[in-house]
Backbone as ProteinMPNN parsed JSONL, in Angstrom:
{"seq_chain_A": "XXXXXXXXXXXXXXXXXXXXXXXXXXXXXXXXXXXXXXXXXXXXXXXXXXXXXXXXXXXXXXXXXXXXXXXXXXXXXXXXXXXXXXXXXXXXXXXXXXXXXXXXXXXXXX", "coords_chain_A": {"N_chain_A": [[107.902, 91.51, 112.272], [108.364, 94.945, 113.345], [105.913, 97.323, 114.073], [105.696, 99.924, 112.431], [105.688, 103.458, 113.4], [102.879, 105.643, 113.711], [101.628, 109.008, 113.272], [99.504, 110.953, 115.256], [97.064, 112.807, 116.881], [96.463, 113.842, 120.294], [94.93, 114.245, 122.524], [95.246, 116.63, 124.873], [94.101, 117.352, 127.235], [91.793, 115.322, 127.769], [92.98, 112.97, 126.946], [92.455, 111.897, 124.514], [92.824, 110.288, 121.221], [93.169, 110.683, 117.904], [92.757, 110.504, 114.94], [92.213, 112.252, 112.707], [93.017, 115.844, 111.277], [92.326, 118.052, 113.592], [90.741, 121.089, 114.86], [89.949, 121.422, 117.218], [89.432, 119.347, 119.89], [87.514, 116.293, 119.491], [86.63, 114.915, 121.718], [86.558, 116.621, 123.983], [86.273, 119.125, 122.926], [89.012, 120.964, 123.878], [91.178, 122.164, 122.977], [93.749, 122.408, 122.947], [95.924, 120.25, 121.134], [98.245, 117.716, 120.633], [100.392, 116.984, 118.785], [101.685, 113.143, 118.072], [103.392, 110.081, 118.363], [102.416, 107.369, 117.848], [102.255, 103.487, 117.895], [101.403, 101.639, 114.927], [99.885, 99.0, 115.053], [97.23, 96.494, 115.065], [93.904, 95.612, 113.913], [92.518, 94.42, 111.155], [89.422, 95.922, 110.049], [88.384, 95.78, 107.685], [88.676, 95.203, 104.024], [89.201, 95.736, 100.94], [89.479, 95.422, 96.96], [90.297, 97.63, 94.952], [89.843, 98.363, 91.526], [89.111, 99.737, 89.429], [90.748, 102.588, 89.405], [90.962, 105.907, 90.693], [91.991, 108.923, 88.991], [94.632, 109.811, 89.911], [95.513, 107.296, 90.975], [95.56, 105.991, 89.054], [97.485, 104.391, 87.684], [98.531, 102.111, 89.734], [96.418, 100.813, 89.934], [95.227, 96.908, 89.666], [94.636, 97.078, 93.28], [94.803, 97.172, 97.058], [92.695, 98.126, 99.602], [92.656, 98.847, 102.696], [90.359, 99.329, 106.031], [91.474, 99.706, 109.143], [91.145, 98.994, 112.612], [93.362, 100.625, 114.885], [95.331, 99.903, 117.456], [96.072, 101.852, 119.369], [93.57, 103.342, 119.141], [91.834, 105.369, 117.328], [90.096, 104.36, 113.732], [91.681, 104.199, 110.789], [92.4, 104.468, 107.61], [94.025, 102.855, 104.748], [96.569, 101.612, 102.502], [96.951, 97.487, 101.647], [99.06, 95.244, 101.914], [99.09, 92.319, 100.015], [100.202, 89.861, 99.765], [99.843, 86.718, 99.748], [97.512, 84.559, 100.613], [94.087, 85.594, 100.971], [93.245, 87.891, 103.469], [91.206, 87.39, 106.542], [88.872, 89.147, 108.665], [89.573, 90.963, 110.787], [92.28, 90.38, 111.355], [95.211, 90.386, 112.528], [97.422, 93.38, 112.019], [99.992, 95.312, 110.873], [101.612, 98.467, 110.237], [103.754, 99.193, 107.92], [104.81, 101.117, 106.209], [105.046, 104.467, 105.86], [104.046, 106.348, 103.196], [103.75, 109.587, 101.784], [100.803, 109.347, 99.661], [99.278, 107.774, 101.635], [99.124, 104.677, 104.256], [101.022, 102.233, 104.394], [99.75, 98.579, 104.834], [100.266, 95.572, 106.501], [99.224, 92.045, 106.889], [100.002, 90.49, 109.815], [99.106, 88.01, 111.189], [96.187, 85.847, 110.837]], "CA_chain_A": [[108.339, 92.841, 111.916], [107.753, 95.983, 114.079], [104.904, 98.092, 113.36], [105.931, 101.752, 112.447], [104.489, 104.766, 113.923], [101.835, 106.673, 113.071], [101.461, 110.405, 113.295], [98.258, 110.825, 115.448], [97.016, 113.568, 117.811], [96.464, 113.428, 121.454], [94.315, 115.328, 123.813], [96.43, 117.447, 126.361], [93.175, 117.452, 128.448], [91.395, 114.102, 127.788], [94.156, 111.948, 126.185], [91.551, 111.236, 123.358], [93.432, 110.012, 120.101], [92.654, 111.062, 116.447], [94.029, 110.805, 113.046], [91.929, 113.151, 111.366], [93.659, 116.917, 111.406], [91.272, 119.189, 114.109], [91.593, 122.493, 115.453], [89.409, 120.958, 119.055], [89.459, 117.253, 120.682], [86.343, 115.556, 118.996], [85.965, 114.238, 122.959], [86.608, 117.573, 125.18], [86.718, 120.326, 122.632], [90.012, 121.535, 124.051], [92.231, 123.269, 121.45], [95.31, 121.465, 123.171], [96.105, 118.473, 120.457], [99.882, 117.581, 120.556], [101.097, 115.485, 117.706], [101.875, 112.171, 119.056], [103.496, 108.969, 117.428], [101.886, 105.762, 118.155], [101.998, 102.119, 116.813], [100.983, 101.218, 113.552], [99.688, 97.825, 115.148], [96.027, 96.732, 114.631], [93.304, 94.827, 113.556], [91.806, 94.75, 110.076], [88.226, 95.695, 110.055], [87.848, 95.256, 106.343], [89.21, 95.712, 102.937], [88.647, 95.338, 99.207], [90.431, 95.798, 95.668], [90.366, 98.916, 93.614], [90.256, 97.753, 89.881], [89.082, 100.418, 88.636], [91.276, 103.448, 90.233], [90.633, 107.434, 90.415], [93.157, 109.23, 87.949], [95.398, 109.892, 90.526], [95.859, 106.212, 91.208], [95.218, 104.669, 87.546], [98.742, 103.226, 87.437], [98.482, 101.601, 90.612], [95.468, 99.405, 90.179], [94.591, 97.235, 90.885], [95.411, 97.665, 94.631], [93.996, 96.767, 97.705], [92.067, 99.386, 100.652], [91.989, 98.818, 104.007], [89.922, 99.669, 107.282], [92.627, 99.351, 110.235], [91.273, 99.576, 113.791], [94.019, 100.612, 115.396], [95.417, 99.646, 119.042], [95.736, 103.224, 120.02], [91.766, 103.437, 119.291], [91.04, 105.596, 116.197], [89.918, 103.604, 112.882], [92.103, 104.641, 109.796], [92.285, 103.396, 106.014], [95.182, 102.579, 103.792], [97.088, 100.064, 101.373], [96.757, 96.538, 102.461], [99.747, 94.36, 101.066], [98.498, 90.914, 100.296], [101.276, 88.388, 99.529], [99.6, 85.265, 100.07], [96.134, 84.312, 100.415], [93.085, 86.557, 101.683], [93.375, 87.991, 105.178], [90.386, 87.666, 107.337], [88.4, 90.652, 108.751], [89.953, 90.672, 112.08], [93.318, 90.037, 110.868], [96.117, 91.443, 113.012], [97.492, 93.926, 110.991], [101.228, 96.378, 111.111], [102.109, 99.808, 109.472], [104.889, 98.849, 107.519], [105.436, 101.802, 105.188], [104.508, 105.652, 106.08], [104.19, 107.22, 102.448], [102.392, 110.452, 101.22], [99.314, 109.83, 100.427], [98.8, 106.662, 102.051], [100.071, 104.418, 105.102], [100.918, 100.348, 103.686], [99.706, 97.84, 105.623], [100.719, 94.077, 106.113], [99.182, 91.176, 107.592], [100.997, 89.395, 110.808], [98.445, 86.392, 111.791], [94.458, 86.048, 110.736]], "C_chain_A": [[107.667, 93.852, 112.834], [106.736, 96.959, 113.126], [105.933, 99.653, 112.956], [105.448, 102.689, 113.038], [104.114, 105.774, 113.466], [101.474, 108.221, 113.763], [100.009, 110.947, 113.914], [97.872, 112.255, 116.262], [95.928, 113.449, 118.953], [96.25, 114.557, 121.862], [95.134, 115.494, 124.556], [95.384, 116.852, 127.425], [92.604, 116.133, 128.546], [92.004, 113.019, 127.534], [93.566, 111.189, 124.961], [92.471, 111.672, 121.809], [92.63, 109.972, 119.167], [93.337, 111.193, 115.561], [93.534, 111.64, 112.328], [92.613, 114.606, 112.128], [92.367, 117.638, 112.406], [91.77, 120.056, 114.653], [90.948, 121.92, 116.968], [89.184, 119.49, 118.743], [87.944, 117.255, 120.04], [85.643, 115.078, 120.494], [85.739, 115.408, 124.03], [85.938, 118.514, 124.676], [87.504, 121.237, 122.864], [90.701, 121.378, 123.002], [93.547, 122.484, 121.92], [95.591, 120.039, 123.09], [97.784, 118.661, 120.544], [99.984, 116.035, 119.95], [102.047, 114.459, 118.854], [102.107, 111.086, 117.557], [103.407, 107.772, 118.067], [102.064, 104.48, 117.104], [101.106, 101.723, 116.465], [100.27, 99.593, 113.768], [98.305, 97.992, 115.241], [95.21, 95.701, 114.0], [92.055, 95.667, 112.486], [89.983, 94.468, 110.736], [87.244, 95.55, 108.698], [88.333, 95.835, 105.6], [88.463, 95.385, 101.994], [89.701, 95.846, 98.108], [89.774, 96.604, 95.102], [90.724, 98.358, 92.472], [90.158, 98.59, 89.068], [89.686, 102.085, 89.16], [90.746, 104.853, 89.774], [92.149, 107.274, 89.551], [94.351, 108.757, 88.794], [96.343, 108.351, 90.79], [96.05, 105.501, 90.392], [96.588, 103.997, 87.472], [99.047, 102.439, 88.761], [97.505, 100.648, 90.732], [95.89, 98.439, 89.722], [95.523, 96.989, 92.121], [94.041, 97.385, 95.42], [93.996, 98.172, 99.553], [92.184, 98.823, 102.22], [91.713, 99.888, 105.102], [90.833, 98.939, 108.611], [91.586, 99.948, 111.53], [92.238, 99.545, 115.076], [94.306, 100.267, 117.296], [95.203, 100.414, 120.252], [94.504, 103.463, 119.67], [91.649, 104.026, 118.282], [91.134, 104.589, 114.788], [90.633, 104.57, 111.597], [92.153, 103.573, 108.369], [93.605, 103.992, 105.512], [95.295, 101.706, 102.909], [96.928, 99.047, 102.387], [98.031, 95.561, 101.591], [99.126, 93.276, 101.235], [99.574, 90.521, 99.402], [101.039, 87.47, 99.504], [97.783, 85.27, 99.653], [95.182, 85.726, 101.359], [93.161, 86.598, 102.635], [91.669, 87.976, 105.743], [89.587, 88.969, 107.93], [88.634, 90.349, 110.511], [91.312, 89.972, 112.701], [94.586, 90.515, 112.156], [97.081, 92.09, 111.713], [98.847, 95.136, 111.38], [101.609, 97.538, 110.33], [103.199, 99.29, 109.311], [105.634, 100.31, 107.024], [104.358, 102.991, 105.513], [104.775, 106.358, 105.297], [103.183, 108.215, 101.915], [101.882, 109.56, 99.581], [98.361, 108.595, 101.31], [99.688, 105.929, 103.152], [99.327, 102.838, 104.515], [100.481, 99.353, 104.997], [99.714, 96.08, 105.474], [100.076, 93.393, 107.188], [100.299, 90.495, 108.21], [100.537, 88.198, 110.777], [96.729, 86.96, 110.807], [94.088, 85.593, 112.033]], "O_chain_A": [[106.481, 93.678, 113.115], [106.78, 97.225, 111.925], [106.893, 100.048, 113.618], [104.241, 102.48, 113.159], [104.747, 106.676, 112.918], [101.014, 108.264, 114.904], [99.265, 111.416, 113.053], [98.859, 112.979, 116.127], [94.776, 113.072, 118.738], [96.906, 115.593, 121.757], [95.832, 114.575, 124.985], [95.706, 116.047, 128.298], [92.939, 115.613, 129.61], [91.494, 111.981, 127.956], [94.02, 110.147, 124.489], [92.726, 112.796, 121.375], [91.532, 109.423, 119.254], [94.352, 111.865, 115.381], [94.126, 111.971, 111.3], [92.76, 114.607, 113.35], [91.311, 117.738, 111.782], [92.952, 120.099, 114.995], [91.717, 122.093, 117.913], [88.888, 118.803, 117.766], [87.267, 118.278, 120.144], [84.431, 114.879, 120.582], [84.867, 115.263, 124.885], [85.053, 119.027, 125.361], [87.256, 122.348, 122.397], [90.712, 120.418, 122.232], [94.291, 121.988, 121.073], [95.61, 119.112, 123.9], [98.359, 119.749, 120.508], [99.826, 114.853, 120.256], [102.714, 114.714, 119.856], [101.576, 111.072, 116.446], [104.29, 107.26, 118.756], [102.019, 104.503, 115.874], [100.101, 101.411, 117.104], [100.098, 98.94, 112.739], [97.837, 99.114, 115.435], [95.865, 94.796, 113.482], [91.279, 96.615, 112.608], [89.461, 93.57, 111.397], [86.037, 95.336, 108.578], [88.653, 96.988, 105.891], [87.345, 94.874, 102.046], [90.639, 96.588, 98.401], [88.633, 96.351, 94.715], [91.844, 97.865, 92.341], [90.82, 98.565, 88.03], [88.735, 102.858, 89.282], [90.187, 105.001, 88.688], [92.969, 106.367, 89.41], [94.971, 107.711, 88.601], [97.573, 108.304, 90.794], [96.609, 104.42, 90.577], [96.558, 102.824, 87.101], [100.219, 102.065, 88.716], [97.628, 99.711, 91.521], [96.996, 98.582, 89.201], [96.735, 96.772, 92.097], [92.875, 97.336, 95.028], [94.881, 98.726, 100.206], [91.156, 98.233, 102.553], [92.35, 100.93, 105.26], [90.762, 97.745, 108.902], [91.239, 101.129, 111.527], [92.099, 98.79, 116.038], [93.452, 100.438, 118.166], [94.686, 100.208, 121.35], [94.315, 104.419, 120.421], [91.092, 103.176, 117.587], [92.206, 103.996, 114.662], [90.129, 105.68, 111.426], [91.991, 102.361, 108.235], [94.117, 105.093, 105.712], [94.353, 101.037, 102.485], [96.798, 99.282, 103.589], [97.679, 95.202, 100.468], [98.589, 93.016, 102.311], [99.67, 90.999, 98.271], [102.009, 86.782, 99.185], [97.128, 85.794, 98.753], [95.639, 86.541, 102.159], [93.191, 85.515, 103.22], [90.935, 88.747, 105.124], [89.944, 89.985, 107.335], [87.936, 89.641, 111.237], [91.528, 89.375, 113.756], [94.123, 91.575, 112.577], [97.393, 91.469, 110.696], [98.55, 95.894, 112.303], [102.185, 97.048, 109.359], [103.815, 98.862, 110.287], [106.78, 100.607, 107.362], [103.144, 102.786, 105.497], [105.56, 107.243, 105.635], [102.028, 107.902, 101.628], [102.635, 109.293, 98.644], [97.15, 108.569, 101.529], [100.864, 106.286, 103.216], [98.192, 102.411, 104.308], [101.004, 99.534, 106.097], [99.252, 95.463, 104.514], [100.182, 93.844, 108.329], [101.27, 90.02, 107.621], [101.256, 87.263, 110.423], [96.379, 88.048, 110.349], [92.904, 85.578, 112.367]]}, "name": "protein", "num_of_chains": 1, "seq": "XXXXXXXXXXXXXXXXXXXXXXXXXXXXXXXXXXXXXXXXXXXXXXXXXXXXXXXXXXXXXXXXXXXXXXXXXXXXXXXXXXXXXXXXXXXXXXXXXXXXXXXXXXXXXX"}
């Protein structure tokens, strides 16, 4: 399955990629970020299960977290679908599903 793409932003001046929202590059401090959509492809750097959820989530537990370090370089967290058995920590790993407030993620290979 193809990854999806993720909503990231991209240095004008350095080409340094970030998922968190900034008003300056974390690498230059130039003010010129331009939303950019990259693939959702990636390697798990670790998860775990929520059993006991915030409100917001209580009908969703439990549910499982992950740490994605992405291909395009910044590290983001999301859902982790697990279908099968336990993925590895170093999993390859695809953006399947880009919903507010969270981006799903599915194991390809361990």
């Amino acid at each position: 399955m193809n990854a999806a793409k993720v909503s990231m932003l991209r240095c004008a001046d350095c080409a340094k990629v970030d998922s968190v929202g900034r008003v300056v590059c974390s690498g230059c401090l130039s003010s010129r970020l331009e939303a950019s959509e990259l693939s959702g492809e990636g390697r798990l750097a670790a998860w775990t299960t929520i059993r006991r959820a915030p409100t917001r989530f209580h009908d969703d537990a439990p549910y499982d977290i992950a740490v994605v370090d992405l291909d395009a370089g910044p590290r983001v967290t999301g859902r982790l679908s697990l279908d099968g058995s336990p993925p590895t920590v170093g999993a390859r790993v695809n953006a399947v599903k880009l919903d507010a407030p969270y981006t799903l993620f599915e194991v390809i290979s361990s």
